[in-house]
Biopython code that builds the backbone (N, CA, C, O; Angstrom):
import numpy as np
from Bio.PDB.StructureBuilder import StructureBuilder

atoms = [
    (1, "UNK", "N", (0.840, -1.173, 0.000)),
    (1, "UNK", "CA", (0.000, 0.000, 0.000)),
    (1, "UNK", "C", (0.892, 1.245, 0.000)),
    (1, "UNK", "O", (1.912, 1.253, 0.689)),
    (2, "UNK", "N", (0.510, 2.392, -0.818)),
    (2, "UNK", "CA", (1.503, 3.590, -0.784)),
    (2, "UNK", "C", (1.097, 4.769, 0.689)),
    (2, "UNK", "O", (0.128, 5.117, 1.363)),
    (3, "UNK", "N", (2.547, 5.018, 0.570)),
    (3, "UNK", "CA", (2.436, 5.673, 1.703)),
    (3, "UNK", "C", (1.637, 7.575, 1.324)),
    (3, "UNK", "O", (1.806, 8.277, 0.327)),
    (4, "UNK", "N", (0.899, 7.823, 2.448)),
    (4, "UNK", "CA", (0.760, 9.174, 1.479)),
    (4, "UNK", "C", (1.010, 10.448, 2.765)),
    (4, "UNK", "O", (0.953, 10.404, 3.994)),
    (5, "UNK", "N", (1.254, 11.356, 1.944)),
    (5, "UNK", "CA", (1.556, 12.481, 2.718)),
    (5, "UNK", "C", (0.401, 12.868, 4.082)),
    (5, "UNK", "O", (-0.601, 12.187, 4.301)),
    (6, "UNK", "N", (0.704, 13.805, 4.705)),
    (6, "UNK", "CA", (-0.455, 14.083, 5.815)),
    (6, "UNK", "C", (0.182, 15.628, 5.859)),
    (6, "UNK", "O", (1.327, 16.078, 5.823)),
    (7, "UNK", "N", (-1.101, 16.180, 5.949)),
    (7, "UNK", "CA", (-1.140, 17.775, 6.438)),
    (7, "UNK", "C", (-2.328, 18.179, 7.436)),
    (7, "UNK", "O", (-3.281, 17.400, 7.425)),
    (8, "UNK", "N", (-2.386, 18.935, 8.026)),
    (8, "UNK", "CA", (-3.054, 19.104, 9.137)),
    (8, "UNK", "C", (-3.687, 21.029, 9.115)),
    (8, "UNK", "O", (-3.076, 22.044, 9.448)),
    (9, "UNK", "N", (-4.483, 20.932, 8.816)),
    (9, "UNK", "CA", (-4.991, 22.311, 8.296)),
    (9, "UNK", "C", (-4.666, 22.751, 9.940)),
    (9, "UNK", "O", (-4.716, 22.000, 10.914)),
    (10, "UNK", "N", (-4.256, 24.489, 9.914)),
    (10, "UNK", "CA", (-3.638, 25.175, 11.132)),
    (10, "UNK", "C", (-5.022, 25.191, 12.451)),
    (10, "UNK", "O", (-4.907, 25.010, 13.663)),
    (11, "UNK", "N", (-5.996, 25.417, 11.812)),
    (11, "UNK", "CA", (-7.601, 25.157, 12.603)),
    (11, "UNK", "C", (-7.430, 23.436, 13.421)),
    (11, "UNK", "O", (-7.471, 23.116, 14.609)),
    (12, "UNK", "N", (-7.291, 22.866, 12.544)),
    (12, "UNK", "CA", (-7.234, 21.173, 13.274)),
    (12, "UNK", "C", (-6.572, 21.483, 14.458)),
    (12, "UNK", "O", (-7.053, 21.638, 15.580)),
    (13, "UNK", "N", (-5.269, 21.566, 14.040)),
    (13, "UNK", "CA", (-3.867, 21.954, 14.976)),
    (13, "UNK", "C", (-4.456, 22.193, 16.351)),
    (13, "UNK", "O", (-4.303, 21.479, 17.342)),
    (14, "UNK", "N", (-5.304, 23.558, 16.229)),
    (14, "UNK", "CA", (-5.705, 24.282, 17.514)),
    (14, "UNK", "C", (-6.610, 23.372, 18.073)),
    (14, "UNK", "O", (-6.653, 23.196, 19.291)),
    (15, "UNK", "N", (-7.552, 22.605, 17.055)),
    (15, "UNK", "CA", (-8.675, 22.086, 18.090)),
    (15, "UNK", "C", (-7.761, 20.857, 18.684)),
    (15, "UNK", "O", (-8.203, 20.577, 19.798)),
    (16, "UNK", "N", (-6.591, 19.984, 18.323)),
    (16, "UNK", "CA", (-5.964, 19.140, 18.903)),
    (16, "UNK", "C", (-5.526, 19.460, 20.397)),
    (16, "UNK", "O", (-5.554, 18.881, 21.483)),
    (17, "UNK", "N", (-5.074, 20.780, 19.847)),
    (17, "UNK", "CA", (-4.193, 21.273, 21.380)),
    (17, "UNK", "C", (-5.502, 21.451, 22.610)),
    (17, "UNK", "O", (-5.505, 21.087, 23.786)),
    (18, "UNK", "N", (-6.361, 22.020, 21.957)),
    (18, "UNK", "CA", (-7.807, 21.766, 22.972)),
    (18, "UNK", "C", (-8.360, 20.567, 23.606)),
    (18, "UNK", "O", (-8.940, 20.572, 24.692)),
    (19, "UNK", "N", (-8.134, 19.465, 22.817)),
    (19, "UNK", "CA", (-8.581, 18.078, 23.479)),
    (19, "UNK", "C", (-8.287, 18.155, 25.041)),
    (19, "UNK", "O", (-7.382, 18.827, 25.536)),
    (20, "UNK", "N", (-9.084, 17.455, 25.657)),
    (20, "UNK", "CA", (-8.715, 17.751, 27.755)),
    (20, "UNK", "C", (-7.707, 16.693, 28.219)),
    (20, "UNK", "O", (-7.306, 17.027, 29.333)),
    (21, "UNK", "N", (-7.387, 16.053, 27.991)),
    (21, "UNK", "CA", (-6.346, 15.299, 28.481)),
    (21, "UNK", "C", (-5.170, 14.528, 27.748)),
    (21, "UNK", "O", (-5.490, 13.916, 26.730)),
    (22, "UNK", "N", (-3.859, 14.489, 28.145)),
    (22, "UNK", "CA", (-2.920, 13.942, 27.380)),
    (22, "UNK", "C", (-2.919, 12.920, 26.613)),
    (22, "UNK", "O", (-2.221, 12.801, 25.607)),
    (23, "UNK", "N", (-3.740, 12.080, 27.064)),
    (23, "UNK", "CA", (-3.793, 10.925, 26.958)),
    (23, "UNK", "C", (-4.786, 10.583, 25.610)),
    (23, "UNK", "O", (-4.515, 9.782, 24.716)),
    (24, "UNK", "N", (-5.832, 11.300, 25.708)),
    (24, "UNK", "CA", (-6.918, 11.143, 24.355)),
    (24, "UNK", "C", (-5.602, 12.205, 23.007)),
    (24, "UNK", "O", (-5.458, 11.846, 21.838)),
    (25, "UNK", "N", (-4.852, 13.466, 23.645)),
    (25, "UNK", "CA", (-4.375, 13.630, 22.276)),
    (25, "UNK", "C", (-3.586, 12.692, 21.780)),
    (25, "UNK", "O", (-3.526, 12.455, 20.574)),
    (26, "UNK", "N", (-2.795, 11.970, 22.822)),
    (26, "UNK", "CA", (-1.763, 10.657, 21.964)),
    (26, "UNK", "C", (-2.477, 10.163, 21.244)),
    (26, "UNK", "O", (-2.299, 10.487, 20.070)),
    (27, "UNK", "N", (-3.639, 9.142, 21.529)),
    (27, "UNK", "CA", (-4.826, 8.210, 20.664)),
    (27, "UNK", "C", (-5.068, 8.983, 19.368)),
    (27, "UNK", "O", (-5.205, 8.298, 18.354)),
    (28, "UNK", "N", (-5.159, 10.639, 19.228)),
    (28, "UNK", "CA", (-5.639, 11.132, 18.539)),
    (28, "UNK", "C", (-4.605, 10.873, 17.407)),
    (28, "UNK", "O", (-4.789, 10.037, 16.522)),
    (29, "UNK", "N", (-3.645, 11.560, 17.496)),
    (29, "UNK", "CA", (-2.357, 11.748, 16.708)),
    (29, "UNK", "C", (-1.751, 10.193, 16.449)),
    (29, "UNK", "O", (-1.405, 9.939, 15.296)),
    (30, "UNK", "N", (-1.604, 9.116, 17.504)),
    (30, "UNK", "CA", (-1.558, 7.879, 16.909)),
    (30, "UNK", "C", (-2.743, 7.212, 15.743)),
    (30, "UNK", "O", (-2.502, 6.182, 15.114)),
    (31, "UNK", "N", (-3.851, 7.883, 15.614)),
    (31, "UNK", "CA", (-5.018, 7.460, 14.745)),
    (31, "UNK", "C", (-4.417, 8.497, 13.534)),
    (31, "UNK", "O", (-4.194, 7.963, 12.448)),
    (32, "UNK", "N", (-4.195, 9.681, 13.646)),
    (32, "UNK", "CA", (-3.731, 10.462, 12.305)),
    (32, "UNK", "C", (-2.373, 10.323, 11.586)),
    (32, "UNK", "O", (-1.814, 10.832, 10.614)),
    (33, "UNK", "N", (-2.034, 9.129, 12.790)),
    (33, "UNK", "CA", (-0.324, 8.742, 11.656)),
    (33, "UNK", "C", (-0.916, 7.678, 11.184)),
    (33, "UNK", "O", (-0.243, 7.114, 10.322)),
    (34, "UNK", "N", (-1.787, 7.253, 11.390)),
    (34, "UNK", "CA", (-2.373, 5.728, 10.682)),
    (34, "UNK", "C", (-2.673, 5.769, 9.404)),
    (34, "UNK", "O", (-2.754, 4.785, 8.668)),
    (35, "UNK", "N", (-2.849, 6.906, 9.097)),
    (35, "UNK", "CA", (-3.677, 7.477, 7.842)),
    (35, "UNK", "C", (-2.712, 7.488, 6.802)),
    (35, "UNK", "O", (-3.072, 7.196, 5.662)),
    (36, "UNK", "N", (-1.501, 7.794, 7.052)),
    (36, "UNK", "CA", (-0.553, 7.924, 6.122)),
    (36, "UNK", "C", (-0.304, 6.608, 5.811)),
    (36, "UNK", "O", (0.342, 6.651, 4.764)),
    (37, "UNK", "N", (-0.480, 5.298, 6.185)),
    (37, "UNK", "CA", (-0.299, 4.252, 5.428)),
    (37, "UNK", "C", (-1.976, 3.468, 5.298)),
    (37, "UNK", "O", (-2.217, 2.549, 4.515)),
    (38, "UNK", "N", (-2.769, 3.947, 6.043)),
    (38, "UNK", "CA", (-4.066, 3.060, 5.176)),
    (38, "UNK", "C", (-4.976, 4.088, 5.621)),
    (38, "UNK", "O", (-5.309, 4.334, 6.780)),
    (39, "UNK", "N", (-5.390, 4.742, 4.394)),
    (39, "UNK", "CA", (-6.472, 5.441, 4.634)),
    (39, "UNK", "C", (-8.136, 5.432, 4.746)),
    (39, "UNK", "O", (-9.118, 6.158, 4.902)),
    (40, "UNK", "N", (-7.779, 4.298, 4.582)),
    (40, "UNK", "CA", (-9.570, 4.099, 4.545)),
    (40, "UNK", "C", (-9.195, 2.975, 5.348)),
    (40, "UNK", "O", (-8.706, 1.990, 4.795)),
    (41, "UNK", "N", (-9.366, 3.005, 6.590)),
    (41, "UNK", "CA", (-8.563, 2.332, 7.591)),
    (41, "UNK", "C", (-10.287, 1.664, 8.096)),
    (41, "UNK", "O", (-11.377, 2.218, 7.953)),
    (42, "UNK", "N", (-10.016, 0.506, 8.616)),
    (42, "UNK", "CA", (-11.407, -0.105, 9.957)),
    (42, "UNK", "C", (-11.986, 0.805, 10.308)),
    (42, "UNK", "O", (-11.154, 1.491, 10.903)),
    (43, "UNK", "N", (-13.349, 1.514, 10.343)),
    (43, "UNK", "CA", (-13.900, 2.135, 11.647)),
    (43, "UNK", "C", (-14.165, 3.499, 10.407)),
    (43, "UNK", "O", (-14.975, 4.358, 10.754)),
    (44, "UNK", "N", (-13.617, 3.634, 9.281)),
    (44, "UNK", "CA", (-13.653, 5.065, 8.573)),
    (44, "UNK", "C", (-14.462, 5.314, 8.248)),
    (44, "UNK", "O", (-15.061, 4.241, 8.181)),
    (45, "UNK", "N", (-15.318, 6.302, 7.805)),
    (45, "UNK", "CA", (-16.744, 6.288, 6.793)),
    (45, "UNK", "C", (-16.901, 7.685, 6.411)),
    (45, "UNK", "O", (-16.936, 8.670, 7.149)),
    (46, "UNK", "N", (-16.972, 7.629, 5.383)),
    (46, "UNK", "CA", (-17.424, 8.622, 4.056)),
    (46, "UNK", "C", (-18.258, 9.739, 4.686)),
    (46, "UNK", "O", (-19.075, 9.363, 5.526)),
    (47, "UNK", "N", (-18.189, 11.076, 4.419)),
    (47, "UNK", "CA", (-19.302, 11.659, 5.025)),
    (47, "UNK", "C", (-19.959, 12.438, 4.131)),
    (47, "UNK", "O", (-19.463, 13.131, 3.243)),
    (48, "UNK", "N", (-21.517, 12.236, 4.513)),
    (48, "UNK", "CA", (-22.802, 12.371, 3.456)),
    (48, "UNK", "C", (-22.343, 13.969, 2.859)),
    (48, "UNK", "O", (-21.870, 14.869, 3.553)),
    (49, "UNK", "N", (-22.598, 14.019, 1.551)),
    (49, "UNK", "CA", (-22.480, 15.430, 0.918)),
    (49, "UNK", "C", (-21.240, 15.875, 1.105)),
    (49, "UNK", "O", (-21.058, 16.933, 1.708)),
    (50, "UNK", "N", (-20.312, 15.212, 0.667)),
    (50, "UNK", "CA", (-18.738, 15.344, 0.235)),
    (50, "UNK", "C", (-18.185, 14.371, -0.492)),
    (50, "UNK", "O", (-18.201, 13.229, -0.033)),
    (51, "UNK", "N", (-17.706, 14.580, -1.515)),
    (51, "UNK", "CA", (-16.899, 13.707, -2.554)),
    (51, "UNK", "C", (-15.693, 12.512, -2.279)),
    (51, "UNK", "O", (-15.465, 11.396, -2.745)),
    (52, "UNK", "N", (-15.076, 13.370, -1.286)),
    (52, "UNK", "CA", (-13.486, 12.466, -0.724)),
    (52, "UNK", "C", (-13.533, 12.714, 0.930)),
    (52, "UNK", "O", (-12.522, 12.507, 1.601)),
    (53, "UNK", "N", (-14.705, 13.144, 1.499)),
    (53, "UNK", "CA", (-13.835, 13.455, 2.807)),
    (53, "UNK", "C", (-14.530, 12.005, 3.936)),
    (53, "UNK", "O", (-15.610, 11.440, 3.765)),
    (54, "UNK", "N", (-13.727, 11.776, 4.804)),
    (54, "UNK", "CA", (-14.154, 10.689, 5.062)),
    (54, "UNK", "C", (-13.927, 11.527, 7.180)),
    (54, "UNK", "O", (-13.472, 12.580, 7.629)),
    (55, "UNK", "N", (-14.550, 10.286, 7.788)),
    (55, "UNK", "CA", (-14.307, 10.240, 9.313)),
    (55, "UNK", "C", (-13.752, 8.843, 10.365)),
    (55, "UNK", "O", (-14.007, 7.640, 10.306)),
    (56, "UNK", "N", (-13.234, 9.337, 10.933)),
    (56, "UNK", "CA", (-12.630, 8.287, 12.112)),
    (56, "UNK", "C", (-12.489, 8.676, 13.130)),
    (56, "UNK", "O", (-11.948, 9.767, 13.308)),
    (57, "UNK", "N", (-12.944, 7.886, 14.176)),
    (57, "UNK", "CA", (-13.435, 7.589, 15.491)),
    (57, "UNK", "C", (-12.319, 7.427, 16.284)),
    (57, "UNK", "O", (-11.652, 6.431, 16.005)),
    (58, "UNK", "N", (-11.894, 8.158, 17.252)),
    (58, "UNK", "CA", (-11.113, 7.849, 18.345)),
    (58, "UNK", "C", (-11.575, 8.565, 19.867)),
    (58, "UNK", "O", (-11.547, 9.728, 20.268)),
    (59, "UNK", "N", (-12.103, 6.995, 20.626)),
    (59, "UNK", "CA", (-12.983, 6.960, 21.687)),
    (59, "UNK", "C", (-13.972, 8.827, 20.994)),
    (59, "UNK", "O", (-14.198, 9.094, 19.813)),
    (60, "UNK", "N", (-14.301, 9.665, 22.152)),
    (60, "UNK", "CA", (-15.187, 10.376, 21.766)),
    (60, "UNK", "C", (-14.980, 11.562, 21.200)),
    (60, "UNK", "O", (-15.664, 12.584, 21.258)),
    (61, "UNK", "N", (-13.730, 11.289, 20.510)),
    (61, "UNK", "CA", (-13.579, 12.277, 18.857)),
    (61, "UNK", "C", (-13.273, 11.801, 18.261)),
    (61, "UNK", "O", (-12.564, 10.795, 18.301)),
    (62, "UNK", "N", (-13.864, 12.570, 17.160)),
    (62, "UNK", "CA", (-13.850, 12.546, 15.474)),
    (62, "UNK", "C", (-12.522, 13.276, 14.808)),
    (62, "UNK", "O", (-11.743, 13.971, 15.460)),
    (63, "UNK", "N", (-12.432, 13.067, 13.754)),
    (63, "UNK", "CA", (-10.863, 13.681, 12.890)),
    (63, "UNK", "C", (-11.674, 13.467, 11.678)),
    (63, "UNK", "O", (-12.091, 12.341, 11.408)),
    (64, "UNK", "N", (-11.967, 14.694, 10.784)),
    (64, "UNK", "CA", (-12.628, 14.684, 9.655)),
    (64, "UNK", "C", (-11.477, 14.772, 8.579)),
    (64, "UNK", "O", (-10.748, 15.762, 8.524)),
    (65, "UNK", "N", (-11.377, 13.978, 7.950)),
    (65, "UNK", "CA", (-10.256, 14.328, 6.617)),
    (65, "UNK", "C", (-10.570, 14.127, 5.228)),
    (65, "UNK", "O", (-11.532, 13.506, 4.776)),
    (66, "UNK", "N", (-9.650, 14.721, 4.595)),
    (66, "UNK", "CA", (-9.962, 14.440, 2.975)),
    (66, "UNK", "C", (-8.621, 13.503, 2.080)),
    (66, "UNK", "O", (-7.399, 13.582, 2.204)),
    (67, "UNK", "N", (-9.285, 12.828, 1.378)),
    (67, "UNK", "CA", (-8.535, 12.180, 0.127)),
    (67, "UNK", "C", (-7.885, 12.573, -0.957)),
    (67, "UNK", "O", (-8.562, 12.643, -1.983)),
    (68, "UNK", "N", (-6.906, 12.815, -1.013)),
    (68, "UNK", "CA", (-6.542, 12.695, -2.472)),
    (68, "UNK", "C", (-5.441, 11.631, -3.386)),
    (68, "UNK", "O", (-4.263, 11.562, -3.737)),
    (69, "UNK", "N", (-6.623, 10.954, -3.471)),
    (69, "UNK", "CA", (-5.915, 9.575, -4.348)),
    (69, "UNK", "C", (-4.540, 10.176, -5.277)),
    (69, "UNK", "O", (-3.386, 9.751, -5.224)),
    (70, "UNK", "N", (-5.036, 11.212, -6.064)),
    (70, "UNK", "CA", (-4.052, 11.452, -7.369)),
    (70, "UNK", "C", (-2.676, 12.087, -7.159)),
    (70, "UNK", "O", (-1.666, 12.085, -7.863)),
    (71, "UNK", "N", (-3.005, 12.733, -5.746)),
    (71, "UNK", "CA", (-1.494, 13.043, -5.420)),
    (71, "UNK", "C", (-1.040, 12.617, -3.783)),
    (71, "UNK", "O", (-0.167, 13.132, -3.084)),
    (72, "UNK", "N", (-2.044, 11.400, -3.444)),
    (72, "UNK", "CA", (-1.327, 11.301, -2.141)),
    (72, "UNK", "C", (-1.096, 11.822, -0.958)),
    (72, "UNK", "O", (-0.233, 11.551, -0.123)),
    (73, "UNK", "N", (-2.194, 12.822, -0.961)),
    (73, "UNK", "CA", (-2.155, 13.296, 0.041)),
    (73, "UNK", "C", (-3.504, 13.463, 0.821)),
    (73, "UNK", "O", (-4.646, 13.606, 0.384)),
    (74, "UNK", "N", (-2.966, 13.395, 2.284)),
    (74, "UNK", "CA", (-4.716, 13.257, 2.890)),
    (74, "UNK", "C", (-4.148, 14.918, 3.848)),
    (74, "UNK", "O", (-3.064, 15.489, 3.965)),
    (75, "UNK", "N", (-5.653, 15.205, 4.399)),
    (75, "UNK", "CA", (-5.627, 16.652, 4.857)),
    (75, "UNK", "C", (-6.317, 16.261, 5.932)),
    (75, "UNK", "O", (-7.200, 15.404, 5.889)),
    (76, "UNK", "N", (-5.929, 16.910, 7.032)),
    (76, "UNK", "CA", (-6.396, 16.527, 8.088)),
    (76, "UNK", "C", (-8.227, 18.100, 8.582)),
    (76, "UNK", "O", (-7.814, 18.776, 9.524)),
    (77, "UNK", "N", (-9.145, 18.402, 8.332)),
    (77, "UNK", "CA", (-10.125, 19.400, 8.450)),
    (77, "UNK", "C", (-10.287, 19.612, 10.115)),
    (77, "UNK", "O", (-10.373, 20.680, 10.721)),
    (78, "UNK", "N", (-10.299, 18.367, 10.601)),
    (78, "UNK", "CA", (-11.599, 19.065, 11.733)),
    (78, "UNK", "C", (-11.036, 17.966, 13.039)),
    (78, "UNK", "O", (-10.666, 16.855, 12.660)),
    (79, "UNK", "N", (-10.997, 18.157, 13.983)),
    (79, "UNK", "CA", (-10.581, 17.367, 15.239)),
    (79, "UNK", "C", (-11.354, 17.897, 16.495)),
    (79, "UNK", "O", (-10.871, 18.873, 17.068)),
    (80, "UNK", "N", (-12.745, 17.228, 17.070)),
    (80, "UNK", "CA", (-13.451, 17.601, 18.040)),
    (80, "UNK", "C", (-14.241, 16.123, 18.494)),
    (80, "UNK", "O", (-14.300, 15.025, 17.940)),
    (81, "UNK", "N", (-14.732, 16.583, 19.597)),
    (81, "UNK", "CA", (-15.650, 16.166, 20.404)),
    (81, "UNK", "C", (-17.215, 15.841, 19.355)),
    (81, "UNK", "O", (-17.707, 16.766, 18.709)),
    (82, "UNK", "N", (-17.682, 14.766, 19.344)),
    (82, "UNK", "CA", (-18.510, 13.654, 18.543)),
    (82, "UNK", "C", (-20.008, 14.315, 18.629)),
    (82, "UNK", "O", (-20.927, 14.038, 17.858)),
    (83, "UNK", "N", (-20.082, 15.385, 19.886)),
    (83, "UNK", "CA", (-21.060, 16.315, 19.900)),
    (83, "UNK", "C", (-21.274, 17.700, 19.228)),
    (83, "UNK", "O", (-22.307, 18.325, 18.987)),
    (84, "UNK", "N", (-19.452, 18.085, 18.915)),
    (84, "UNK", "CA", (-19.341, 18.996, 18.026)),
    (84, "UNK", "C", (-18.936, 19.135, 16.717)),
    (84, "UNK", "O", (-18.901, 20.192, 16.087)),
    (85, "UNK", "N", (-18.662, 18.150, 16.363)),
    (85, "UNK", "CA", (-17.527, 18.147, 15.114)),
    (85, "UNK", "C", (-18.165, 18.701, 13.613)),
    (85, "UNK", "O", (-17.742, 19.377, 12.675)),
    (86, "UNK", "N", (-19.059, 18.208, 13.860)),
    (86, "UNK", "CA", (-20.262, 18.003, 12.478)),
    (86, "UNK", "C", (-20.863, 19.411, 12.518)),
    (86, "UNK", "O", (-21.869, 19.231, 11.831)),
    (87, "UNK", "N", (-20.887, 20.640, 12.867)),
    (87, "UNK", "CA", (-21.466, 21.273, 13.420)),
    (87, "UNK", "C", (-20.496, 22.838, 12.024)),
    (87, "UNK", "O", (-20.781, 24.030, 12.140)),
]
sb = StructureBuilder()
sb.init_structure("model")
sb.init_model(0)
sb.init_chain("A")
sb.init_seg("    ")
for serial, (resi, resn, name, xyz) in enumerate(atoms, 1):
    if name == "N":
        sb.init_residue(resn, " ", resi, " ")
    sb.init_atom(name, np.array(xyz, "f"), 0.0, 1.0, " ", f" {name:<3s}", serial, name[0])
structure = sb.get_structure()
């Protein structure tokens, strides 16, 4: 499987540093290095009314990202709480 780039839009960034405890951001950031070798990883799913952007679950946040098959690179959008993310 090819490996693909990862970027992390500067907005993500901030909501990461917001997560409440050390421990859920490790899980977080160990789930967003995952991505760079399988992106459509167990647990992922497509989200309604978007072309490439998909979601994954770690305990009670979400990490919204996008695809790009043609050059390999995935983008990291949105990192929150499962009550806010979608929002």
């Amino acid at each position: 499987m090819a490996s693909y780039k990862l970027s992390i839009k500067p907005s993500a960034g901030k909501e990461l540093e917001a997560v409440g405890s050390k421990a859920d951001r490790t899980r977080i950031i160990a789930k967003i290095s995952a991505l760079a070798t399988n992106t459509r990883q167990h647990g992922s799913e497509k989200l309604a009314g978007y072309d490439d952007r998909y979601r994954v679950r770690q305990g009670n946040y979400r990490v919204v990202y996008e695809i790009d098959d043609a050059t390999s690179h995935v983008t990291i959008y949105k990192i929150g709480h499962r009550r806010e993310v979608y929002r």
